[in-house]
GUMIBA-771973 format. One record per residue: residue in three letters; residue number from 1; x, z, y of N, C-alpha, C in turn. Coordinates in Angstrom, 1 decimal, decimal comma, padded with zeros to 4 digits. Each point is the difference from the previous one (the first is absolute). Last residue first. Layout:
N
> vovo	drenmar	n.c1	n.c3	n.c2	ca.c1	ca.c3	ca.c2	c.c1	c.c3	c.c2
> ala	NUM	X	Z	Y	X	Z	Y	X	Z	Y
...
***
This chain:
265
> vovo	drenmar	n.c1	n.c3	n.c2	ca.c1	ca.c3	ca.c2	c.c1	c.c3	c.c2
> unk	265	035,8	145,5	059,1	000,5	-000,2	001,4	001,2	000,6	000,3
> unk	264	-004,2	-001,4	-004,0	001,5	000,9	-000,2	-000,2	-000,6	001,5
> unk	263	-004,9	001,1	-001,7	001,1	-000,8	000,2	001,7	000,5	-000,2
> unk	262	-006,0	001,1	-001,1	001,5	000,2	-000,3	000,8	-001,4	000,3
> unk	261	-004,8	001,4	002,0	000,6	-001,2	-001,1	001,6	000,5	000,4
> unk	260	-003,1	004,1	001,1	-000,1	-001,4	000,4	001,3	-001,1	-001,0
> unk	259	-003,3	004,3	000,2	000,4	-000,1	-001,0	000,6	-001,7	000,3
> unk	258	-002,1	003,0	003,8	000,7	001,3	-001,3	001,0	-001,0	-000,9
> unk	257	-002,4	-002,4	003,1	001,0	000,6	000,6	000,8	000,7	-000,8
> unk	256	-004,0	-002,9	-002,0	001,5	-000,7	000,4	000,7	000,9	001,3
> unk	255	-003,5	002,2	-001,7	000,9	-000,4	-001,1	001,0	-000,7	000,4
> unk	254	-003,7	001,0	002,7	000,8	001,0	000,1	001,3	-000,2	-000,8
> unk	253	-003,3	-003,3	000,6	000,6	000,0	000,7	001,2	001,3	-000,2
> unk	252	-003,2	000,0	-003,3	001,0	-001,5	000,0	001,2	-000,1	000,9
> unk	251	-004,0	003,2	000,4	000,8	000,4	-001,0	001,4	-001,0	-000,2
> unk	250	-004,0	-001,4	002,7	000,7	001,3	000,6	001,2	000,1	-001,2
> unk	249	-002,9	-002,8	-001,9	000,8	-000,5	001,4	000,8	000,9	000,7
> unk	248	-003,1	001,5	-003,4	000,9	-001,2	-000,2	001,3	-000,2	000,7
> unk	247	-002,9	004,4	000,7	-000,2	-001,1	000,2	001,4	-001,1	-000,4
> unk	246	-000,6	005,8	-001,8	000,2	-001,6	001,5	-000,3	-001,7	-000,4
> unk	245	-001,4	005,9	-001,7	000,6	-001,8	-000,5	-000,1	-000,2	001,7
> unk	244	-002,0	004,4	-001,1	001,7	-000,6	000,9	000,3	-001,2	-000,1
> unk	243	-003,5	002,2	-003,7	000,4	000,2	001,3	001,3	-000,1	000,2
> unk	242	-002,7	-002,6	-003,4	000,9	001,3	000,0	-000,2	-000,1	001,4
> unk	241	-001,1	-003,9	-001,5	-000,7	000,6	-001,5	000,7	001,5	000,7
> unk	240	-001,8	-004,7	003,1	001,4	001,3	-000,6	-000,5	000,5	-001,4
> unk	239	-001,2	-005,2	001,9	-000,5	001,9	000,0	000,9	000,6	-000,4
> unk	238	001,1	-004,7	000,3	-001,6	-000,2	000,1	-000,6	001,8	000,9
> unk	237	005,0	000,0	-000,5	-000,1	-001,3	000,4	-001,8	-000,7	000,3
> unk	236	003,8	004,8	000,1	-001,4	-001,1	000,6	000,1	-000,9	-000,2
> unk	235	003,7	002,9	-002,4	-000,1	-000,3	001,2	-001,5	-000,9	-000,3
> unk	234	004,1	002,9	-003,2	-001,5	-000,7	000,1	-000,3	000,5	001,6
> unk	233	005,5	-000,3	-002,5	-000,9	000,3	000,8	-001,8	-000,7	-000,2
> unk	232	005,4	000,9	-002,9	-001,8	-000,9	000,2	-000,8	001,0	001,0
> unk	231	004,1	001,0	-001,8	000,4	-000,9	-000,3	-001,5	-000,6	000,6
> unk	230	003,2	004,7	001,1	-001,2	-000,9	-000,3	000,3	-001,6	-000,1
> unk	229	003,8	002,8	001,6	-000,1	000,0	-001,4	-001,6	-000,8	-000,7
> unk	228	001,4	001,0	004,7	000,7	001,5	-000,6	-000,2	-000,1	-001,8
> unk	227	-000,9	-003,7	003,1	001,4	000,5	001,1	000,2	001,4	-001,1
> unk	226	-004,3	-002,0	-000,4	000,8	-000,7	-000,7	001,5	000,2	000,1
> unk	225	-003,6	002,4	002,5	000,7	000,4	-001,4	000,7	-000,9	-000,6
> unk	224	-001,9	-000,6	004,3	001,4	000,4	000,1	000,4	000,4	-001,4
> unk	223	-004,8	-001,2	001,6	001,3	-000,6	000,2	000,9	000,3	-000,2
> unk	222	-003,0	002,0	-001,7	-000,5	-001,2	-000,4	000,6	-000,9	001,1
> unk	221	000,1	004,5	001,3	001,0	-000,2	-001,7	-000,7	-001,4	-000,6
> unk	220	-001,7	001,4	004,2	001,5	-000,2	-000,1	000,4	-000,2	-001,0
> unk	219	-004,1	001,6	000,4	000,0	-001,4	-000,1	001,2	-000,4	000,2
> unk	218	-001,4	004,4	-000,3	000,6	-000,3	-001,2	000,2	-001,8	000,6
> unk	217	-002,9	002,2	002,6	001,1	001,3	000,3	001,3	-000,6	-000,8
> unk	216	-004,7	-001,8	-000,3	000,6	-000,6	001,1	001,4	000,9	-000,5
> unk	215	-002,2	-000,4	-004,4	-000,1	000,5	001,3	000,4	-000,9	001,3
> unk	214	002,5	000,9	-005,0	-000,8	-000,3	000,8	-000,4	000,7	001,0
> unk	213	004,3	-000,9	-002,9	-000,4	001,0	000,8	-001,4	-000,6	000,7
> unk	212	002,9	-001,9	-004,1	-000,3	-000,4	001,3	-000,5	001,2	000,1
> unk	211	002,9	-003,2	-003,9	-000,8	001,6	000,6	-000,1	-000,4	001,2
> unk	210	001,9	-002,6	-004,9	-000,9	000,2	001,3	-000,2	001,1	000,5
> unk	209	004,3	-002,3	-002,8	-000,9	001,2	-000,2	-000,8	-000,9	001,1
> unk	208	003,4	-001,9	-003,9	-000,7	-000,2	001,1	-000,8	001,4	000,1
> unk	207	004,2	000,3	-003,0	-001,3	-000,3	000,3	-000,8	-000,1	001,4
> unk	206	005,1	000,6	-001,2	-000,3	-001,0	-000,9	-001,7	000,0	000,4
> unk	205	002,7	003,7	001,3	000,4	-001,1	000,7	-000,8	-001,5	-000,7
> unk	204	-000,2	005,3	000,5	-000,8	-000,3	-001,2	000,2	-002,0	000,5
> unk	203	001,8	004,1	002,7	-000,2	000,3	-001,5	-000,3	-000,9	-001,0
> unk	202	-000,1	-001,1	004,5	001,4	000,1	000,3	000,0	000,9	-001,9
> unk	201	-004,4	-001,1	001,5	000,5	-001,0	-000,2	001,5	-000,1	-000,1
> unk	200	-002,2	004,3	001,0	-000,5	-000,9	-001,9	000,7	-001,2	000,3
> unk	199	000,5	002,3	004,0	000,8	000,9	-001,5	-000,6	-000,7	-000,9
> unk	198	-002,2	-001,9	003,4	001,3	-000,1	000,2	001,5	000,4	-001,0
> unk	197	-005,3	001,0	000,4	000,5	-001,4	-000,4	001,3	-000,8	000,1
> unk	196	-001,0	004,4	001,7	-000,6	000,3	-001,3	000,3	-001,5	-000,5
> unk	195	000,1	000,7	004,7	001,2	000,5	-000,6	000,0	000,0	-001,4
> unk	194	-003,6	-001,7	002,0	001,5	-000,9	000,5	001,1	001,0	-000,6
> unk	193	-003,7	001,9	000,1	-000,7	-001,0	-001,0	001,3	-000,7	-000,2
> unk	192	000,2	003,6	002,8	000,3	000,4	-001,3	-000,8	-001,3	-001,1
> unk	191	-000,7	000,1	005,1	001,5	000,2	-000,8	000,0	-000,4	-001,0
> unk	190	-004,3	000,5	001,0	000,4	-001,8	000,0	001,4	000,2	000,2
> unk	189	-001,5	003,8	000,2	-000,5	-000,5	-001,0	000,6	-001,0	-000,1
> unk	188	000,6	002,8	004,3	000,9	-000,2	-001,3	-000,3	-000,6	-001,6
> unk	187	-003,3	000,4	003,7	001,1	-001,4	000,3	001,7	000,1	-001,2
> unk	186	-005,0	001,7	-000,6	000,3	000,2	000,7	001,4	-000,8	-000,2
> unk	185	-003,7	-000,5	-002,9	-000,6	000,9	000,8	001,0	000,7	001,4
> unk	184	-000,5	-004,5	-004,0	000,7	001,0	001,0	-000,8	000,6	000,5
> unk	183	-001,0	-002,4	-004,6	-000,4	-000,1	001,4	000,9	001,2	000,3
> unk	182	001,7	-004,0	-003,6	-000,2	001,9	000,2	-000,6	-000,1	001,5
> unk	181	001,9	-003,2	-004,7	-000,4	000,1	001,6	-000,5	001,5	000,0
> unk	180	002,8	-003,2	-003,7	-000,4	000,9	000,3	-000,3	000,2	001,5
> unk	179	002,0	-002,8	-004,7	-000,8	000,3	001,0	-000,2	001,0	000,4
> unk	178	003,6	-003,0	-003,2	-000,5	001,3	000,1	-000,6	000,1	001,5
> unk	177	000,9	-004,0	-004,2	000,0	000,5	001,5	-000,3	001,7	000,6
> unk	176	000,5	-001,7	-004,8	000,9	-001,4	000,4	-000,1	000,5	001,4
> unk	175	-000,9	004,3	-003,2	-000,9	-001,1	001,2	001,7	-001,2	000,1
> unk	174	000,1	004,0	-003,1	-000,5	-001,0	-000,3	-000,1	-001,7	000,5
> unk	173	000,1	005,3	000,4	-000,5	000,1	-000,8	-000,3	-001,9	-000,6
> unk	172	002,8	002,1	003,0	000,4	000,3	-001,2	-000,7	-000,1	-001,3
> unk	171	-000,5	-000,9	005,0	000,9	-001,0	-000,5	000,0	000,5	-001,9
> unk	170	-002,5	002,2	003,0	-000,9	-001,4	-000,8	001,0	-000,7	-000,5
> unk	169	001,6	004,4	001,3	-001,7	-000,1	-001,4	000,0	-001,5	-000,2
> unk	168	002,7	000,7	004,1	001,0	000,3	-001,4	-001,4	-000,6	-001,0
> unk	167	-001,9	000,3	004,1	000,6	-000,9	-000,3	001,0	-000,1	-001,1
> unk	166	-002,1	003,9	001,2	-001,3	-001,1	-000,1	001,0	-001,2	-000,2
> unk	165	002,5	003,3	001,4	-000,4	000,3	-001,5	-001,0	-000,6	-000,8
> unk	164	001,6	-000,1	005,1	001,1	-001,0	-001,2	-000,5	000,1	-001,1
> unk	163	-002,9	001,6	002,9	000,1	-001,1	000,0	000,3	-001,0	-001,0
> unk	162	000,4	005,2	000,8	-001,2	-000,4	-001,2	-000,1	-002,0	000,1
> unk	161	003,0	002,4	002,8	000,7	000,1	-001,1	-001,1	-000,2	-000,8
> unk	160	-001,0	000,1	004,5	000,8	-001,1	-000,3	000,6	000,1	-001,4
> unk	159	-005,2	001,8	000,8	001,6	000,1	000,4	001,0	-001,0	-000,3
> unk	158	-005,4	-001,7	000,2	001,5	000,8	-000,5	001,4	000,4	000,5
> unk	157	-004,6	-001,6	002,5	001,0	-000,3	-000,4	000,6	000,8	-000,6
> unk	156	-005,2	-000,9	000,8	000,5	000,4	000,4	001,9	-000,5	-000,7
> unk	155	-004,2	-001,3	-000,3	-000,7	001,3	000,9	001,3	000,1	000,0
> unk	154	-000,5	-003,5	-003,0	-001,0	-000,7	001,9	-000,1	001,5	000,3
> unk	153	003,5	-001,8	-003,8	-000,2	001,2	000,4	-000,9	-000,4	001,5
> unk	152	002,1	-002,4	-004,9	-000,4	-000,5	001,6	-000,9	001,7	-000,1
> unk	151	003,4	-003,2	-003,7	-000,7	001,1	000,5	-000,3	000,1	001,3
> unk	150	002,0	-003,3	-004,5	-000,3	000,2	001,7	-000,7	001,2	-000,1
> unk	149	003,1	-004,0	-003,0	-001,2	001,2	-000,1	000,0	000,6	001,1
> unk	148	000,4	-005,1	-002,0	-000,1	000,6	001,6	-000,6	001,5	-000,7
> unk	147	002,2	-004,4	-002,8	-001,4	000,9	-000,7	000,8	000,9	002,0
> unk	146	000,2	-005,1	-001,6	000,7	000,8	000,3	-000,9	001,6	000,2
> unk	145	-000,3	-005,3	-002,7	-000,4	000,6	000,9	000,7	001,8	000,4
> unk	144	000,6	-004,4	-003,1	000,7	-000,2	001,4	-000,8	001,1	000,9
> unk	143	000,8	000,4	-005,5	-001,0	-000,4	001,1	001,2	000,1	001,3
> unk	142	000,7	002,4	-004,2	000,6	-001,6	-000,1	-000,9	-000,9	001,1
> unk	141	-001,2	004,7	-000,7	001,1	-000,3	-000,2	-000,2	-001,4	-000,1
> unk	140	-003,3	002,6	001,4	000,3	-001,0	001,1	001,5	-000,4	-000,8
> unk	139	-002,9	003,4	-002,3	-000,5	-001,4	000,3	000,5	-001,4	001,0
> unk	138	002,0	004,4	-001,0	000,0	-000,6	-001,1	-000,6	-000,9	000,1
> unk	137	-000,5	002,7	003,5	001,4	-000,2	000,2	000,5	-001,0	-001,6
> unk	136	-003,9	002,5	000,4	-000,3	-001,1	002,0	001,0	-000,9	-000,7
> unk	135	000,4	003,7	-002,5	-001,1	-000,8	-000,6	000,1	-001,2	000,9
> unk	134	002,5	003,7	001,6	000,7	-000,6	-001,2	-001,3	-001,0	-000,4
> unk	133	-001,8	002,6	002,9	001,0	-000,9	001,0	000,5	-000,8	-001,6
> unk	132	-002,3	003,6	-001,5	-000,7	-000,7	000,9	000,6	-001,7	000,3
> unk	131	001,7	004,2	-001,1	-000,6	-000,9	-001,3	-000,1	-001,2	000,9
> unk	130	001,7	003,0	003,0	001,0	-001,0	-000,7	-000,4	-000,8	-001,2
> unk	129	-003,8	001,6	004,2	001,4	000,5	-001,0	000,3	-000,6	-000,5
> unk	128	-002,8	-000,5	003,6	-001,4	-000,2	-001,5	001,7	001,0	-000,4
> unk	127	000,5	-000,2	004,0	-000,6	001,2	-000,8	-000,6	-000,1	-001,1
> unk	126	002,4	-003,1	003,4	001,0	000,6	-001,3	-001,3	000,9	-000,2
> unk	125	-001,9	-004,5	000,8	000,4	001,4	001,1	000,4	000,6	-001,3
> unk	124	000,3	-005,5	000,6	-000,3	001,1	-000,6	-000,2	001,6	000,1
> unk	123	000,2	-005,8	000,7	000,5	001,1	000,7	-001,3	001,0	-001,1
> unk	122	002,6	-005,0	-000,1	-001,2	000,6	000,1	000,0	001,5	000,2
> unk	121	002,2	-005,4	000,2	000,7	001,3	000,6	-001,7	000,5	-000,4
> unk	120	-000,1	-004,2	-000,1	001,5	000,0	-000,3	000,6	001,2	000,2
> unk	119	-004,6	-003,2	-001,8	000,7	000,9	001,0	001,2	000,5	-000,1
> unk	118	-002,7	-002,9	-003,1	-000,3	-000,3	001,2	000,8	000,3	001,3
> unk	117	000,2	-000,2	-005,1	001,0	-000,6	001,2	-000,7	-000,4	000,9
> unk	116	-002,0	001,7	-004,1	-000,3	-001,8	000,5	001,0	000,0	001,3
> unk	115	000,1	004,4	-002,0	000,1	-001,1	-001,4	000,0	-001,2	000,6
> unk	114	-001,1	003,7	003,3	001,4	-000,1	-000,7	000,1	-001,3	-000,6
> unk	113	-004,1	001,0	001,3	000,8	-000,5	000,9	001,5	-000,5	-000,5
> unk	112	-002,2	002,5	-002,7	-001,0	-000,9	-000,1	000,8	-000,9	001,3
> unk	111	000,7	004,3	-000,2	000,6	-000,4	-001,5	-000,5	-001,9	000,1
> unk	110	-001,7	002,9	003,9	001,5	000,2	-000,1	000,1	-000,8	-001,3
> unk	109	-004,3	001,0	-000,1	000,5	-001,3	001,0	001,4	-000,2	000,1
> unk	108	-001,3	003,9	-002,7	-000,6	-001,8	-000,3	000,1	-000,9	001,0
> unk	107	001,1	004,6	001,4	001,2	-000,9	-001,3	-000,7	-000,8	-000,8
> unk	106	-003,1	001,4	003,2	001,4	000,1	001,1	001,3	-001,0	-001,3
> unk	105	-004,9	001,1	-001,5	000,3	-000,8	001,0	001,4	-000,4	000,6
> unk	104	-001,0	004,2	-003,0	000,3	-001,5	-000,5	000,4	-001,2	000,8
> unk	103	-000,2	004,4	002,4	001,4	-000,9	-000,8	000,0	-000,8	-000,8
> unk	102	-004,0	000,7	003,9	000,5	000,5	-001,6	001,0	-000,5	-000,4
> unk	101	-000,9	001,1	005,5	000,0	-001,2	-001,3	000,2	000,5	-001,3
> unk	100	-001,5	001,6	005,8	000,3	000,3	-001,4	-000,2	-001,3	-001,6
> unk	99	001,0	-001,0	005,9	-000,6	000,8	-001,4	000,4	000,3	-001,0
> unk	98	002,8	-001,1	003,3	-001,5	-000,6	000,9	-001,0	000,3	-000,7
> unk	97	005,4	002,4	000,0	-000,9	-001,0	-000,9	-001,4	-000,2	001,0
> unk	96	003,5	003,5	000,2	-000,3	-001,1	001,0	-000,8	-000,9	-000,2
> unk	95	001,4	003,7	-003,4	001,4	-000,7	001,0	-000,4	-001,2	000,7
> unk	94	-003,4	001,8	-002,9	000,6	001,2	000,6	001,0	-000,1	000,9
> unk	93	-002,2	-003,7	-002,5	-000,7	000,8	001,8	000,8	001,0	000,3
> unk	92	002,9	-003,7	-002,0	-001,2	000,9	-001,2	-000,7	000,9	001,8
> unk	91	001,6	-005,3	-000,5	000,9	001,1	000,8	-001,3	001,2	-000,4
> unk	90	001,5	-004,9	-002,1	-000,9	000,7	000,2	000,6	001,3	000,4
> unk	89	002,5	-004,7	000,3	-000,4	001,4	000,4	-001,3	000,4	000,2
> unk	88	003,6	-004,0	-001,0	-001,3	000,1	-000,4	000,5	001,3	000,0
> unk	87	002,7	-003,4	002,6	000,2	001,2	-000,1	-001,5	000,5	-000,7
> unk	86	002,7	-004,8	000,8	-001,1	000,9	000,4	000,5	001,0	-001,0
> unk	85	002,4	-004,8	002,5	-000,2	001,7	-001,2	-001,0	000,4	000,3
> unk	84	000,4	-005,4	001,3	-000,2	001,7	000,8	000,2	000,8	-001,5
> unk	83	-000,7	-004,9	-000,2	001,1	000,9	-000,8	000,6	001,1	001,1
> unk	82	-005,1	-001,6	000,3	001,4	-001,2	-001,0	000,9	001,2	-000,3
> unk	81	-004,9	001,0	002,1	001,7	000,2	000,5	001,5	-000,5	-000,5
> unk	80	-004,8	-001,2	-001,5	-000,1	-000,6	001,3	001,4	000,8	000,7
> unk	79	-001,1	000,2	-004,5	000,1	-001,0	000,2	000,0	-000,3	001,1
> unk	78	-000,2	004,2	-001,1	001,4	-000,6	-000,7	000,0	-001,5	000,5
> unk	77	-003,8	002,2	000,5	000,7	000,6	001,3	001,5	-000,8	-000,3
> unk	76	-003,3	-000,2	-003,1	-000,6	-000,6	000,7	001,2	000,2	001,5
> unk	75	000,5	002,2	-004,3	000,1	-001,3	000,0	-000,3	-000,8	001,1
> unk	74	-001,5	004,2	000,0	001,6	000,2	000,0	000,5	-001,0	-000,1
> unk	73	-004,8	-000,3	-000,7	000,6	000,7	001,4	001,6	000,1	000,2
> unk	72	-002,0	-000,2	-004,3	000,0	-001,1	000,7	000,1	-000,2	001,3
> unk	71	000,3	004,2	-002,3	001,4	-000,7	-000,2	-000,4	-001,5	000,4
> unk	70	-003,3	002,9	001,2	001,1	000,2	000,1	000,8	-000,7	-000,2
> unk	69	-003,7	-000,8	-002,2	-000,2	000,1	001,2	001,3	000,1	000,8
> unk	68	000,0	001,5	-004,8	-000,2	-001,5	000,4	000,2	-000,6	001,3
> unk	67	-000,7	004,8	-000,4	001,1	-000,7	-000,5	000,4	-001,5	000,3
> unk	66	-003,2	003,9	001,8	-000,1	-001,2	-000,1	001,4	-000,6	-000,6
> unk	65	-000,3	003,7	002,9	-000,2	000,5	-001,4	-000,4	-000,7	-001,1
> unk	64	000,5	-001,2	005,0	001,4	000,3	-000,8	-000,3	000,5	-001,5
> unk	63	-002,6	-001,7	003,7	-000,6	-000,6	-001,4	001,5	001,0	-000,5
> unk	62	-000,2	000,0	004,6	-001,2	000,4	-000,2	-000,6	000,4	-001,9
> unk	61	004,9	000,2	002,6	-000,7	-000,5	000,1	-001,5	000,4	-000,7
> unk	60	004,3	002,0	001,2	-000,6	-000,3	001,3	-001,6	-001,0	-000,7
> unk	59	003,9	001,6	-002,4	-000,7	001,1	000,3	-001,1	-000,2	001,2
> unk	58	003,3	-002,9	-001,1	-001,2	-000,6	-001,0	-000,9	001,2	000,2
> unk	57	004,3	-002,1	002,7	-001,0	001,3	-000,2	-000,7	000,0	-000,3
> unk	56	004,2	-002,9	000,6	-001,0	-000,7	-000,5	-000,9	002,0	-000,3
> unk	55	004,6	-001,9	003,3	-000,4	000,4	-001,3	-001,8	000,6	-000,1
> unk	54	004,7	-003,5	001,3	-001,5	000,6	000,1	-000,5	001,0	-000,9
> unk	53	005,2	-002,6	002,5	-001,2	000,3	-000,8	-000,9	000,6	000,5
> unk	52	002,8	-002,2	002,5	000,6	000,4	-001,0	-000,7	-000,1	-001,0
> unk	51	-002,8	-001,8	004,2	000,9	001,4	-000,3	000,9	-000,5	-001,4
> unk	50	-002,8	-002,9	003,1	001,0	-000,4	-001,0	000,7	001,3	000,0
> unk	49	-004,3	-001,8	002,7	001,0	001,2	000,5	001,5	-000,1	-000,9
> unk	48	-002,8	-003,6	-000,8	000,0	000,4	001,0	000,7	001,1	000,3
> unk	47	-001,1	-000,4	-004,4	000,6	-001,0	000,3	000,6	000,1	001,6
> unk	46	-003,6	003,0	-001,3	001,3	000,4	-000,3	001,3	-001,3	000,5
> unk	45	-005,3	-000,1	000,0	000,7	000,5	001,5	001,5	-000,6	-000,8
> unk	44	-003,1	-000,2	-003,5	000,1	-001,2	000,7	001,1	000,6	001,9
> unk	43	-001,5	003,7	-002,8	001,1	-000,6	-000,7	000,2	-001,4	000,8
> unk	42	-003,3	002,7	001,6	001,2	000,2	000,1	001,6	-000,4	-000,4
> unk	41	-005,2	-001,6	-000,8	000,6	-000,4	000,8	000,8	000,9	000,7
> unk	40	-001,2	001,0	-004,6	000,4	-001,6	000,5	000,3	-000,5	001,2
> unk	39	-002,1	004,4	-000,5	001,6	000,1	-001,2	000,8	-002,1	000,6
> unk	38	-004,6	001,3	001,5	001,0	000,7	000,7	001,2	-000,2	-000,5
> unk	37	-003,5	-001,4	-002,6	000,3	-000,9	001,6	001,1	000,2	000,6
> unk	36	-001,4	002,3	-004,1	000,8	-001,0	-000,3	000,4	-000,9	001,3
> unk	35	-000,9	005,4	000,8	-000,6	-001,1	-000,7	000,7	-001,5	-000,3
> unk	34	002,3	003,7	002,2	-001,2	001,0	-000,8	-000,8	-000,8	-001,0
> unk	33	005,3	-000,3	002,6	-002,0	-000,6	000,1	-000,4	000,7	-001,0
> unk	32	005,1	000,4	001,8	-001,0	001,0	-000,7	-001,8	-000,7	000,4
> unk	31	006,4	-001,4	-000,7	-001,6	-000,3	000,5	-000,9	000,9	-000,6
> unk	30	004,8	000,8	002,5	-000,6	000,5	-001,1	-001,3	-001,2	000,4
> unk	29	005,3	-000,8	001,4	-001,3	000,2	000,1	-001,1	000,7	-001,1
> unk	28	006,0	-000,8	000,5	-001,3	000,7	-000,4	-001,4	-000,2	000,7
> unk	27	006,0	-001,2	000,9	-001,6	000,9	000,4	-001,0	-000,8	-001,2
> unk	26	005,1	001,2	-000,8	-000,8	-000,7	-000,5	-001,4	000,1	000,7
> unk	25	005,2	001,6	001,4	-000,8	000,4	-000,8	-001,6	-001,1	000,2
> unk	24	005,3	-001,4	000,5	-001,1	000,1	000,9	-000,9	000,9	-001,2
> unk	23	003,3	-002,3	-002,1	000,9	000,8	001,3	-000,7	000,4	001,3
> unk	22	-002,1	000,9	-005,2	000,8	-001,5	001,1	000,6	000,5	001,2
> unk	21	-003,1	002,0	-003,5	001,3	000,5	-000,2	001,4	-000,8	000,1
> unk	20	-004,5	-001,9	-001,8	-000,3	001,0	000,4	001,5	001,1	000,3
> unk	19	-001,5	-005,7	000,5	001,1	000,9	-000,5	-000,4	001,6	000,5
> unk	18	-003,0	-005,0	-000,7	000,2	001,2	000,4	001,0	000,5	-000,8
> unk	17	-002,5	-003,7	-001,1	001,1	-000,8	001,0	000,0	001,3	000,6
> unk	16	-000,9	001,2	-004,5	-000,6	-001,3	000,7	000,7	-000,4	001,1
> unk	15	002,0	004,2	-001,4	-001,4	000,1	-000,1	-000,4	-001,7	000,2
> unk	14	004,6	003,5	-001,2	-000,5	-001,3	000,7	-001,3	-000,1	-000,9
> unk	13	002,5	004,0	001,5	-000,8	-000,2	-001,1	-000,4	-001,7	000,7
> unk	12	004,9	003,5	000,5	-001,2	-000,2	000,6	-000,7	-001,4	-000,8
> unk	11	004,3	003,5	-000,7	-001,1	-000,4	-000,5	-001,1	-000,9	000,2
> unk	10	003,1	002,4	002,4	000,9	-000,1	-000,4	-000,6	-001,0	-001,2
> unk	9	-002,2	001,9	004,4	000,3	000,3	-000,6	000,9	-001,0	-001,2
> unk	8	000,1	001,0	005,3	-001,2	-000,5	-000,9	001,0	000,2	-001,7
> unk	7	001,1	001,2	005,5	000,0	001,1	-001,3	-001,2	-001,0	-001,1
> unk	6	001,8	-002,4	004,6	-001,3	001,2	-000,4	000,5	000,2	-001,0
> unk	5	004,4	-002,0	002,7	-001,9	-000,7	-000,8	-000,5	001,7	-000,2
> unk	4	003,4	-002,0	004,0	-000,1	001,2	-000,8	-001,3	-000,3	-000,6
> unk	3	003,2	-003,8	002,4	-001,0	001,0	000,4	-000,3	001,0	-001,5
> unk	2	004,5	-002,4	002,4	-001,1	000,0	-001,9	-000,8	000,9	000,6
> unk	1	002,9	-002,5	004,0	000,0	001,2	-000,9	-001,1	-000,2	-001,0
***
């Protein structure tokens, strides 16, 4: 018998030796060092664990407001993860971030990364707005890099119809990916994340989405969303960057049950 594939999308973004919106959703590690030591010997881990992709938390580091500095840092990680994706995310403090960063900082490294093809996906929170995004979205034209707009809620979960409407915005306003996490506060939450990612992806067939329900309570949906339309799970690999991640390994195992090698019989 044809086993039954995941809902991926119609579109999906080839990244380096990464497919965002494969017949398996994409795990994700986040690296978060603070200092150049730290940043370096996470990235040297990566090979080893060999997630999908990475993604690179500049909000994490020490010199980020440091341009130069930075983007030699970005080069530096490029050259020890070869052709791993990376995901360049400065994540703004208000939505989780590890500090506060000046938007020079943030879209001078962003633009600057961009131009030298370092990175392959960069993320954006929909509230800068559609000027905004449109600008992100002019600089990456004719680039191999993929513009991530996202939203993240650490108190609490949107109703299920403010979900879909978080996710319509970013599609409309643009995003190659549409993001979005939410802390649960009780067990119907992490419903309505699964059901909320489900009507956009059966709506909106052509774009890779992300979402996840954090927390322990949410950690389900970093298994099983790819089953309702998510395209990319983040999981442990050096350090978490969110609550609920799982462990590499753990996560993998789970995968080959949920998402196992399509056969005919």
């Amino acid at each position: 018998m044809k086993q039954v594939r995941r809902l991926q999308p119609r579109h999906p973004i080839q990244a380096r030796n990464g497919l965002l919106g494969g017949e398996k959703p994409m795990v994700c590690i986040p690296l978060v060092g603070k200092d150049h030591d730290g940043i370096v010997s996470e990235a040297k881990n990566v090979p080893s664990i060999a997630p999908d992709i990475i993604e690179l938390r500049i909000d994490a580091w020490d010199f980020v407001e440091d341009q130069a500095a930075s983007l030699a840092m970005i080069k530096e990680v490029r050259a020890i993860v070869g052709e791993t994706p990376i995901i360049l995310t400065c994540r703004g403090d208000w939505e989780g971030g590890f500090k506060k960063v000046s938007d020079e900082a943030k879209f001078g490294v962003y633009e600057a990364a961009v131009k030298e093809g370092l990175v392959d996906f960069i993320d954006l929170e929909l509230i800068y707005g559609e000027d905004k995004i449109k600008k992100v979205l002019d600089l990456l034209d004719g680039t191999k890099t993929s513009l991530i707009v996202s939203f993240h809620d650490f108190k609490k979960t949107p109703s299920r119809d403010e979900l879909v409407s978080i996710l319509k915005q970013q599609i409309a306003a643009g995003a190659h990916v549409a993001k979005l996490a939410a802390m649960p506060q009780k067990e119907e939450d992490v419903l309505n994340v699964l059901s909320a990612t489900l009507e956009v992806r059966r709506q909106f067939p052509c774009i890779p989405i992300i979402t996840m329900s954090m927390g322990p309570t949410g950690a389900v949906t970093r298994l099983v969303g790819g089953l309702f339309g998510s395209d990319l799970t983040f999981a442990v690999g050096s350090q978490s960057s969110a609550p609920g991640q799982i462990p590499v390994t753990e996560l993998r195992q789970c995968f080959n049950v949920i998402h196992p090698t399509h056969t005919e019989a």
